[in-house]
Structures are given as C-alpha cells and as structure tokens.
KETI-297740 format. One record per atom (N, C-alpha, C, O): residue in one letter; x, y, z. Coordinates in steps of 0.05 Angstrom, whole numbers, plus 5000, padded with zeros to 4 digits. Example, Ala and Ser with C-alpha at 12.3 -4.5 7.8 and 13.67 -1.06 7.14 Angstrom:
BEGIN
REC   sefi      u      v      w
REC      a   5264   4886   5156
REC      a   5246   4910   5156
REC      a   5264   4934   5156
REC      a   5285   4934   5169
REC      s   5257   4955   5142
REC      s   5273   4979   5143
REC      s   5258   5001   5157
REC      s   5268   5023   5161
***
This chain:
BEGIN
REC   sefi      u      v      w
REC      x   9422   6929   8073
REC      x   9424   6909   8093
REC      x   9426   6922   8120
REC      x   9433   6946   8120
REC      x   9419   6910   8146
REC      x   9414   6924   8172
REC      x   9433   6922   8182
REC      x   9442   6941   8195
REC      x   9449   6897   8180
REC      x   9470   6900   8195
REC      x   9495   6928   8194
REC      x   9504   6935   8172
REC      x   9501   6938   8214
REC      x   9510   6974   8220
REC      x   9540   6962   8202
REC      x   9543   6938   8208
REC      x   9558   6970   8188
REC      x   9581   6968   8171
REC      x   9597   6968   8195
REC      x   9615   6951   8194
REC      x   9596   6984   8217
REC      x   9618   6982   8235
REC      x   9620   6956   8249
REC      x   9640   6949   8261
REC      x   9598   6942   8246
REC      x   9596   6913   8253
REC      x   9604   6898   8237
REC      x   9624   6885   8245
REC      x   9593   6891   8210
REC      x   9599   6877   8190
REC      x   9594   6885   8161
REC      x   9573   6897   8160
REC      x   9603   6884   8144
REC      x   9601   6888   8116
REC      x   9576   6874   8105
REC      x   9569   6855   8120
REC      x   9563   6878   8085
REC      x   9543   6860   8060
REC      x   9558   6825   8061
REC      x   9551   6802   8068
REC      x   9578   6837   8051
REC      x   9594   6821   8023
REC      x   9606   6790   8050
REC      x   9607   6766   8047
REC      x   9611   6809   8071
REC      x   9626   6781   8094
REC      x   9608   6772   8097
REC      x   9610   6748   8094
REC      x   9581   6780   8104
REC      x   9558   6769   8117
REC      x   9547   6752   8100
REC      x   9541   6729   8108
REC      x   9543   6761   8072
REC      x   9538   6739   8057
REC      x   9555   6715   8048
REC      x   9546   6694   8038
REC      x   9584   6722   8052
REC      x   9606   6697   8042
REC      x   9605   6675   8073
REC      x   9603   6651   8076
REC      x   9605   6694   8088
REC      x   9601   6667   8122
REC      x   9575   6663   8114
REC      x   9573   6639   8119
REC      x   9554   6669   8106
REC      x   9527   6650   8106
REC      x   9523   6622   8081
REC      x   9508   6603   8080
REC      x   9547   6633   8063
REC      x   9549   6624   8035
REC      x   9569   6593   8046
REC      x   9564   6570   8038
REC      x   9590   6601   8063
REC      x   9611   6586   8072
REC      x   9595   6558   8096
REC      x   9602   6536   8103
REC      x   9572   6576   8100
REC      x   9562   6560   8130
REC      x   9540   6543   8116
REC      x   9522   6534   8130
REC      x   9538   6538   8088
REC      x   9515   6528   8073
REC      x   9493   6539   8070
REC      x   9477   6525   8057
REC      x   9481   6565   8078
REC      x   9459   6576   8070
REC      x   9453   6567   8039
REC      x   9468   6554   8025
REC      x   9433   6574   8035
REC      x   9425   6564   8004
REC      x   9410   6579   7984
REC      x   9410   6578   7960
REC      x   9394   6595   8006
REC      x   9380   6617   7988
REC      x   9385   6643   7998
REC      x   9368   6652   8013
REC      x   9409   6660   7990
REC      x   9407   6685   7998
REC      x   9385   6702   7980
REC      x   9377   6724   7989
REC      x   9377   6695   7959
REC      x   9357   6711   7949
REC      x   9333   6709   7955
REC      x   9316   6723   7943
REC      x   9326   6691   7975
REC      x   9303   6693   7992
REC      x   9303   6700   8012
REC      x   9287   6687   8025
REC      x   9315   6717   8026
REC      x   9316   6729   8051
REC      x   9304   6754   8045
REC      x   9306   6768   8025
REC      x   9289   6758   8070
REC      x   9258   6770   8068
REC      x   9272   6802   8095
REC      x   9269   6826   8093
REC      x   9285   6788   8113
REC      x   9293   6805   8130
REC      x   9323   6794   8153
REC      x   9327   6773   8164
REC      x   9338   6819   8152
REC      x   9363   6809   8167
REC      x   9378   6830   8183
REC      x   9385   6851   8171
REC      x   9385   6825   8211
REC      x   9391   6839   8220
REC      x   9409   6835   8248
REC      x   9404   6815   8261
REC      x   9426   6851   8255
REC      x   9450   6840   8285
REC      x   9422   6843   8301
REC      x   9403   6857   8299
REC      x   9430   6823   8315
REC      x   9405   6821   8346
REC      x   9424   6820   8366
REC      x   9445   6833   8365
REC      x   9417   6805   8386
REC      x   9439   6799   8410
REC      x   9447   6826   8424
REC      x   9432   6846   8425
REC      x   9468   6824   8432
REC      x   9481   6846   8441
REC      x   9480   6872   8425
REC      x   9477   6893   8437
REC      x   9482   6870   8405
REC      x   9480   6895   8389
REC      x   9447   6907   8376
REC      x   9442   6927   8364
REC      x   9429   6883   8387
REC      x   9401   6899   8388
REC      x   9399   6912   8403
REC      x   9390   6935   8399
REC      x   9407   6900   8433
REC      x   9401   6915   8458
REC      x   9417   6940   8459
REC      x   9413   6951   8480
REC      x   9436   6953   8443
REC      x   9463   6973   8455
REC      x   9484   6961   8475
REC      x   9504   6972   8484
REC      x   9477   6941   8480
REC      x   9506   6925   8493
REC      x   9522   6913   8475
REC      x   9539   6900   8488
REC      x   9526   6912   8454
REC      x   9561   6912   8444
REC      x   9576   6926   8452
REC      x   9572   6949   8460
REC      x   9608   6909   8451
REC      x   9626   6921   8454
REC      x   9641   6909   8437
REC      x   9643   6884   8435
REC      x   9656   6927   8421
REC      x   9672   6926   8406
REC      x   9692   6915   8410
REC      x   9707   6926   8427
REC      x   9703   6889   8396
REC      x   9722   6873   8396
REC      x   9721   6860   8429
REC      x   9740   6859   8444
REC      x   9695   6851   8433
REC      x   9691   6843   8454
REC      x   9668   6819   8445
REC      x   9677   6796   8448
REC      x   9650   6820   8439
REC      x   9624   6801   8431
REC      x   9629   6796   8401
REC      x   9637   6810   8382
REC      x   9623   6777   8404
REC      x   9608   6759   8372
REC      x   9584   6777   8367
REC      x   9568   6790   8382
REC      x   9586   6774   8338
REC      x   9562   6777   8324
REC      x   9532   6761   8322
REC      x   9529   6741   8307
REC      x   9520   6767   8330
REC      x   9492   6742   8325
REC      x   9473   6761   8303
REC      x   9465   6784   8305
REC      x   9470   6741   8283
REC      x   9456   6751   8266
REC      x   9429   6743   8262
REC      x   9434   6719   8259
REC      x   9402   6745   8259
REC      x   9379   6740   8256
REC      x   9368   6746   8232
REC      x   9374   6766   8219
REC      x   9350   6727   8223
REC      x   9335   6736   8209
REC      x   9309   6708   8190
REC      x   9302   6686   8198
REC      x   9302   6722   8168
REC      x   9276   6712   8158
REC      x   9285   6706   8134
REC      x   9301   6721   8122
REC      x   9272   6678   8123
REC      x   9277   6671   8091
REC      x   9254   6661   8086
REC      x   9240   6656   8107
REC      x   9242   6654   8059
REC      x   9225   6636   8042
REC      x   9236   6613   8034
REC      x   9256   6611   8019
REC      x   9224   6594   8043
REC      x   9232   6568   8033
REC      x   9225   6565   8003
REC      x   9216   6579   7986
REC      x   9236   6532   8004
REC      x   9233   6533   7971
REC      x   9207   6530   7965
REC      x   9196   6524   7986
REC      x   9192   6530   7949
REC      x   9176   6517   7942
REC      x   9177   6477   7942
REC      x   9156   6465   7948
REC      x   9194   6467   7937
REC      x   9198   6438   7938
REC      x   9196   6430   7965
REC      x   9190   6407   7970
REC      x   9203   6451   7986
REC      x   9205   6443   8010
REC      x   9172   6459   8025
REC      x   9161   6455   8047
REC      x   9166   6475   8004
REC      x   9140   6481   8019
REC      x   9120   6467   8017
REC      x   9101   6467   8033
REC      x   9123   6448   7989
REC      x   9104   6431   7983
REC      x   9106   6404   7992
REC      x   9085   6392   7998
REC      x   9128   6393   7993
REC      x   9134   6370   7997
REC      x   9135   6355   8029
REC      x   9119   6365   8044
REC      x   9149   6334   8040
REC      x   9146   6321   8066
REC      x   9173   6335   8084
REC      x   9177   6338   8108
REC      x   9190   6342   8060
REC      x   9203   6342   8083
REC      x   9216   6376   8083
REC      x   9223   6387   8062
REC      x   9217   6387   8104
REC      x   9215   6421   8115
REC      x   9234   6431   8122
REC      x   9250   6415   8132
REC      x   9242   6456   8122
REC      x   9263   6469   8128
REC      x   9264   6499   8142
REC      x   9272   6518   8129
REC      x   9255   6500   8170
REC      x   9244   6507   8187
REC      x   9261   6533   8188
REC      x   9254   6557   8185
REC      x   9286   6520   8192
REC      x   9305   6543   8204
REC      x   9333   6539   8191
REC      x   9335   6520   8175
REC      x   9355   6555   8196
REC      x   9382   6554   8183
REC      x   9396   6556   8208
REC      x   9386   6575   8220
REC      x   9415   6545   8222
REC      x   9425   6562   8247
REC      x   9452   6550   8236
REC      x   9454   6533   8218
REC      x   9470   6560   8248
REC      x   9505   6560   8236
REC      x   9524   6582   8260
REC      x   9514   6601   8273
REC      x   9548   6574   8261
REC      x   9570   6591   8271
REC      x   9586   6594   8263
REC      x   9590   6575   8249
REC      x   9607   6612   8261
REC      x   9636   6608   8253
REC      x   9649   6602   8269
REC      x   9673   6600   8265
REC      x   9640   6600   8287
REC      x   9662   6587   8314
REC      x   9660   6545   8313
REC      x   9643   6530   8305
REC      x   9680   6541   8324
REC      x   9672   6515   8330
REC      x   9662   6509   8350
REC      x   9667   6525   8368
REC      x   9641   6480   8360
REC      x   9629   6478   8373
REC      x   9643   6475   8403
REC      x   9630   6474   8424
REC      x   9668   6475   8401
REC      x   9681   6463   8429
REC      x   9705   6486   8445
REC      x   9724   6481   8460
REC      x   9695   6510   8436
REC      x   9707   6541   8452
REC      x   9687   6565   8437
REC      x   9675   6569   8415
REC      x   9693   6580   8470
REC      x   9685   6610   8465
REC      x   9685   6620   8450
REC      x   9707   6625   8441
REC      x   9660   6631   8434
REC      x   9661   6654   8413
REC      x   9676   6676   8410
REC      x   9670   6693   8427
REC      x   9694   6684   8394
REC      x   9710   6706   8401
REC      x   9697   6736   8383
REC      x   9677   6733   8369
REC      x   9707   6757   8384
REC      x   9697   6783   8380
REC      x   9694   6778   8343
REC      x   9683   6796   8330
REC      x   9704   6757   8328
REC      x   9715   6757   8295
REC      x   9682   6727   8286
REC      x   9670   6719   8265
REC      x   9682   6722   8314
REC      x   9650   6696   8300
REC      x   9625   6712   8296
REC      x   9620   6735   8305
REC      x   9612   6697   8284
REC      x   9585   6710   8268
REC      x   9569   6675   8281
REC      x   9578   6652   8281
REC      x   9538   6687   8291
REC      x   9532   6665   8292
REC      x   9502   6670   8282
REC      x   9488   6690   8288
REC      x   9492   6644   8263
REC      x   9467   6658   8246
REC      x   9439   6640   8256
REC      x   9438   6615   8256
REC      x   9417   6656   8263
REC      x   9396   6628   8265
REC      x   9367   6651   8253
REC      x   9358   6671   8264
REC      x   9358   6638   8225
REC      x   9348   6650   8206
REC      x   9318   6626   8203
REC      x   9323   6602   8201
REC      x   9298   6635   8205
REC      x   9276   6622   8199
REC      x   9261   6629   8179
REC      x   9259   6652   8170
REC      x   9248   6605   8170
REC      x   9229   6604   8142
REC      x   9209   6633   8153
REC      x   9207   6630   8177
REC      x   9201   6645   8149
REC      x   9172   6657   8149
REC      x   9149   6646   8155
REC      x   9132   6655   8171
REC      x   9147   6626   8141
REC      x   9123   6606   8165
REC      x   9126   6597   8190
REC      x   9105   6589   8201
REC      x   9152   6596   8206
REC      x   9164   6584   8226
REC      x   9160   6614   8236
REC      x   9145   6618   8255
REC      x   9170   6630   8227
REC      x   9180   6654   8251
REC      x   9150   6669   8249
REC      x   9148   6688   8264
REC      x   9129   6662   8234
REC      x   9100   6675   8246
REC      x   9082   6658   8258
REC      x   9062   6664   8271
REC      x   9092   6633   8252
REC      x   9085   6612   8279
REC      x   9091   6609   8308
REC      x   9079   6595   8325
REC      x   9114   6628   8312
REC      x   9122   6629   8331
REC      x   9116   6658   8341
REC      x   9115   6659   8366
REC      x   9111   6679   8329
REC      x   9104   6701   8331
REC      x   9076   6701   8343
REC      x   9071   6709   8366
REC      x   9058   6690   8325
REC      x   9030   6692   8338
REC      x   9026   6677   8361
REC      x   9002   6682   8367
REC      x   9039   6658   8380
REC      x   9044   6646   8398
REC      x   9049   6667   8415
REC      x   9031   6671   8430
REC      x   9070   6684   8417
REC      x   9074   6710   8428
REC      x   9099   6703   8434
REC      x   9103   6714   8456
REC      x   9125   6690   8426
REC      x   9150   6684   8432
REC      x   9170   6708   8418
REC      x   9179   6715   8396
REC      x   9173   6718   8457
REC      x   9183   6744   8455
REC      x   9210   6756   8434
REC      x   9212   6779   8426
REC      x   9230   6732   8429
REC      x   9247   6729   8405
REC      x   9237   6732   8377
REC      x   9242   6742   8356
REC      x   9220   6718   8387
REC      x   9207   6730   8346
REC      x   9195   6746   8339
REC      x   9196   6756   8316
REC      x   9171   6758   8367
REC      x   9161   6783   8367
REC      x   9172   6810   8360
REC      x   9159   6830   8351
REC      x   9210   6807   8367
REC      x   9229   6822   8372
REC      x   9230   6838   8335
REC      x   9231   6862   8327
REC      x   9230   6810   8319
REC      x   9239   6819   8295
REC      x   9221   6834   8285
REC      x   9224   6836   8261
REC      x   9202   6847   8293
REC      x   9176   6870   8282
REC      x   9185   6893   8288
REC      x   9173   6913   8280
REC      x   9208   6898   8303
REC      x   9216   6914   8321
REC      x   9252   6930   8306
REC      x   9263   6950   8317
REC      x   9261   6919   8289
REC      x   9286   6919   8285
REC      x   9284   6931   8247
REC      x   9271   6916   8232
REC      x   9292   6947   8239
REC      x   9304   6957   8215
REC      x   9312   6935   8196
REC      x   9329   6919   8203
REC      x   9302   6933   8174
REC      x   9309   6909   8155
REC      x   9315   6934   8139
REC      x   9306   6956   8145
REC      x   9334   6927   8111
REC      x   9344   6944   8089
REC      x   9341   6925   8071
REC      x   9353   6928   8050
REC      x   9327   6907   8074
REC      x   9314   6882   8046
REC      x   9298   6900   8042
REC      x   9294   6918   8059
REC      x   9285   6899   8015
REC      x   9264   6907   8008
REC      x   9244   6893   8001
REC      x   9250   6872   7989
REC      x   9213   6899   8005
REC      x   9202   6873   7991
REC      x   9177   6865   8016
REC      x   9170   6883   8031
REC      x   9166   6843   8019
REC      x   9145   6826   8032
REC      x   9152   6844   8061
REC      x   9134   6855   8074
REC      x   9174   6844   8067
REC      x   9176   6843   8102
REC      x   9174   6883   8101
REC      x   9154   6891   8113
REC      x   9189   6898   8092
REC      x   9174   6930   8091
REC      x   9152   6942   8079
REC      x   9142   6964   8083
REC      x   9144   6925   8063
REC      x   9117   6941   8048
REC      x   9103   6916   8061
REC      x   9099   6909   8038
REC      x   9091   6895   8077
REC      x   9068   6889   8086
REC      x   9076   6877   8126
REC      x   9064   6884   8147
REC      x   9095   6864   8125
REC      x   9089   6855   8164
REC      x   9096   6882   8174
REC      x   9082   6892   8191
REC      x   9107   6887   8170
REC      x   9123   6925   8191
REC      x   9096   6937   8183
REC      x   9079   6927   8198
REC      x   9087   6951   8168
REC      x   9053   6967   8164
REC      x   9034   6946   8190
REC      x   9021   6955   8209
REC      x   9039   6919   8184
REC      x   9017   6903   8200
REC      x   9022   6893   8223
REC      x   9005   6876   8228
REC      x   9040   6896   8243
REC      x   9053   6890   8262
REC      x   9037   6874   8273
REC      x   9039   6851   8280
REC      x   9010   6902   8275
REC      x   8991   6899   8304
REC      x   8986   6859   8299
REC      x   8993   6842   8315
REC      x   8976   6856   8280
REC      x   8967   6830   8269
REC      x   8981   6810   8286
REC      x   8970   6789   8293
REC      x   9003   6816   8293
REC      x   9025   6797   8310
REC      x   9019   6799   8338
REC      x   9015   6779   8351
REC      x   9018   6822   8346
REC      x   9014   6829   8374
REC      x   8983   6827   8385
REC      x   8962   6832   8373
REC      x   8988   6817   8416
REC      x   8963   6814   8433
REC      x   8971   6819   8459
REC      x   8995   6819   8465
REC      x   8957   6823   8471
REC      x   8958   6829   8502
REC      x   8959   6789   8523
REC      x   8960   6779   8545
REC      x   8960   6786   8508
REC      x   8958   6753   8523
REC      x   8993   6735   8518
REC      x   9001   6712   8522
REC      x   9005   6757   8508
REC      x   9031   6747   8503
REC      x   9049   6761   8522
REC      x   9073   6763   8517
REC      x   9038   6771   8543
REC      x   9052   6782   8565
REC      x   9067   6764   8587
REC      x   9086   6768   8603
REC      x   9052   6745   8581
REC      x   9061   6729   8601
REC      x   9085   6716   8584
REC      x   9105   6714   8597
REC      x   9086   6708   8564
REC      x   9115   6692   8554
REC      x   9135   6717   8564
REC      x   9153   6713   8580
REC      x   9130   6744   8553
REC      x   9148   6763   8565
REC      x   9158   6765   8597
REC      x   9181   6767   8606
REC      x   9137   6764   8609
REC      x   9138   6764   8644
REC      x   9153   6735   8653
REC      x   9162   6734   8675
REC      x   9155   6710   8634
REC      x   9174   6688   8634
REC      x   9198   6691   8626
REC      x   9217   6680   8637
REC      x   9198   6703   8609
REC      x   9232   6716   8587
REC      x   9247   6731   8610
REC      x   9271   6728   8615
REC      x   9229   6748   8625
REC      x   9241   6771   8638
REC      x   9258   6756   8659
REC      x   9282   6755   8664
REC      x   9228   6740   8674
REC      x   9246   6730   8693
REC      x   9263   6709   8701
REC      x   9269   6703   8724
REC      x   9272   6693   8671
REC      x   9296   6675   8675
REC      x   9319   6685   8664
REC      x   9341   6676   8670
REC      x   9313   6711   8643
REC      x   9332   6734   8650
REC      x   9346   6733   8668
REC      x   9369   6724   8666
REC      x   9336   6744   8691
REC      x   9338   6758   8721
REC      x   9354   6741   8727
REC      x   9378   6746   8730
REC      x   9342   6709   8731
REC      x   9358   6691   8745
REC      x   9387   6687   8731
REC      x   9405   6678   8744
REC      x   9390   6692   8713
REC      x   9415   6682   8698
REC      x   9436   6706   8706
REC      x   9461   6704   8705
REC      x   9425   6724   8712
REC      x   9441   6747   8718
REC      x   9448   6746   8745
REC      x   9469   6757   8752
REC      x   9433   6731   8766
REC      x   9437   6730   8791
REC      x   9447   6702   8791
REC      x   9453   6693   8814
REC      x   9451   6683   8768
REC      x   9478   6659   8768
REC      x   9447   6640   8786
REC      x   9454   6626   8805
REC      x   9425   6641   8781
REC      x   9409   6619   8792
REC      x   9400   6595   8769
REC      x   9387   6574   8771
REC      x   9413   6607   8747
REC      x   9399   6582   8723
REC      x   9424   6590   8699
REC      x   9429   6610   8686
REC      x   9430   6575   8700
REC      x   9441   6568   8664
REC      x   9474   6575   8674
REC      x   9480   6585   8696
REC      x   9489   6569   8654
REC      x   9509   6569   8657
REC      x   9528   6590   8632
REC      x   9549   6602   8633
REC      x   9503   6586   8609
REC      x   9510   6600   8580
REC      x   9527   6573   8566
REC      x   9534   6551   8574
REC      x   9529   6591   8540
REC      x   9547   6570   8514
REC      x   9573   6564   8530
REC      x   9583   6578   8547
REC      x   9581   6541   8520
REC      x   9616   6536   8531
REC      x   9621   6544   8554
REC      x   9644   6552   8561
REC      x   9599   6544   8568
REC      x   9610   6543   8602
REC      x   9611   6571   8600
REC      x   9634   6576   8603
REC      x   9601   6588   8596
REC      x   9603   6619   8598
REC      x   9597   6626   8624
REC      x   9597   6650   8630
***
C-alpha cells in the first residue's frame, strides 16, 4: 500500500474506509496520501490525511442504470476543522477517473504520477502507458489550476473547508 506507515497503517486505512461504507476494498486498483503529503507539505500532527485513489465498480453497477462514480467520505464531521487524527477519502471508479484524465483534469492527471503498492491493472498496464493520458492541449486546465492556486494564496478567491 502507498500510503508512507509514518502516515498511516494498511489495517487503519482500511477499517476508516470499511467504517465510512466503502464496499469493495478488493477492487481497488490504486491508493495513495495526496494533498499535502503529495506535495512534501505535511506536517506532522498538523494536517489531515487525504487519501486518493481508484476502484472497479461492480459489475451490477457497470451494467445497470444506476452508477457509482466515486466514493468520497471523512472522519471528521461536516461542521469543524479537520484535525491532524481525520482521514479524508475521495476514490473513483476507473471509468470516472480516465474520463476525467483524458479531459486533462490536472487532479486526475496527478494519479499517473504517484506510487501505488496495489498490484495488478494500475502497475503492469496505465503507469507503462501514461503517455496515452497525456497531451499537450491539457495545459491550459493546468495554467487554470495554477492560477486559482495563486489567487487563494493571495486570499482573492475561496475561503477553504469550514471557513479555513
């Protein structure tokens, strides 16, 4: 598993995903800390955990009307600040996160980019095929990412979760 042990354990990560209703841990394709701890900005006993990653839906739901796009969950509650002990999870089907990939959405692009310790679909074929994902015409979602970035850092847009 990717997530670094000094961050989180297997066994927690799977009991808060188990606890938060996940449903198929044996279909997870790829998983890994993003957020702060993708970039090297963690701080210890300072930030929440955000966890990312990729699953296969069911078949009943791949075939059927009604879909299951994404998983997203917190351990925090919805009405205060995340503290340094929440885990917060937002995990997409594989059809969702290469739908959004080939679009060029710099968040999902991201996950081509990050260490999975699953084994299986996501190391032996998308990591070999990256390029498949990537284009030069997805610069501009990036050159948009960057710069509302910027503004959030200079306090011109957003405010963040819970009034952050």
């Amino acid at each position: 598993m990717v997530v670094d042990q000094d961050v989180m354990d297997k066994s927690r990560l799977m009991s808060a995903l188990a606890d938060k209703g996940f449903r198929h841990p044996e279909r997870l394709l790829h998983l890994f800390a993003g957020g702060s701890n993708q970039h090297g900005a963690r701080i210890p006993g300072k930030n929440d955990l955000d966890v990312f990653g990729i699953f296969i839906e069911s078949p009943v739901m791949m075939l059927g009307l009604d879909r299951e796009e994404h998983f997203v969950a917190s351990t925090s509650n919805e009405h205060s600040k995340n503290t340094s002990d929440d885990v917060d999870f937002q995990l997409y089907t594989l059809r969702k996160w290469a739908t959004l990939a080939v679009k060029g959405n710099p968040t999902s692009l991201s996950y081509l980019f990050m260490q999975s310790g699953i084994t299986g679909v996501w190391q032996d074929f998308i990591i070999p095929n990256k390029s498949l994902f990537l284009a030069s015409s997805h610069a501009k979602g990036f050159l948009g990412f960057a710069g509302n970035q910027l503004k959030r850092l200079q306090g011109l847009k957003g405010s963040g979760k819970h009034g952050q």
